[in-house]
C-alpha angles and dihedrals in degrees: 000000000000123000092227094052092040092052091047088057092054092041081050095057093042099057093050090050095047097051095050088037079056089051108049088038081055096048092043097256109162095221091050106086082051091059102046091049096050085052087055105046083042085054085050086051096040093061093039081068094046146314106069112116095046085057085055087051098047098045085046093056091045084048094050093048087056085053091053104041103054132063115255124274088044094052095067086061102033087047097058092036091054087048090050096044096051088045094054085039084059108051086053094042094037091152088069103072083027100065086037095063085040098056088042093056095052085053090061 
């Protein structure tokens, strides 16, 4: 089998236990923290196998749209906050840039 497939599968997996981990951690559940932290360490696995690089890719040029869109003295902040907010998007979302890396490799 393929990396790329075998790491969209576990990306797969990871976003949808980190979105019901971040549910039941929102509502108080006592498992919920666990989930969420096994979804995360899953999305970490899941770009070790591929995909890395096309997440880096894809938070820069967020990063550099927040650089562009706004006046000056804000674009230096809203720059490195945009970088920091699609990271964190995807670690929780790893199955995005995954299955982008995954779609631009069956083009080639």
């Amino acid at each position: 089998m393929n990396r790329l497939k075998i790491a969209q599968y576990i990306a797969l997996g990871a976003t949808v236990l980190s979105i019901i981990g971040g549910i039941l951690s929102a509502n108080n559940v006592g498992f919920g923290g666990a989930l969420l932290g096994i979804g995360i360490l899953a999305g970490l696995v899941s770009y070790i196998f591929g995909g890395l690089g096309t997440a880096i890719r894809m938070a820069g040029r967020i990063a550099k749209w927040g650089w562009i869109i706004v006046p000056f003295p804000y674009d230096i902040m809203t720059f490195f906050l945009s970088f920091i907010f699609s990271i964190i998007a995807f670690v929780l979302l790893p199955i995005i840039p995954v299955r982008k890396a995954y779609k631009e490799s069956r083009l080639y």
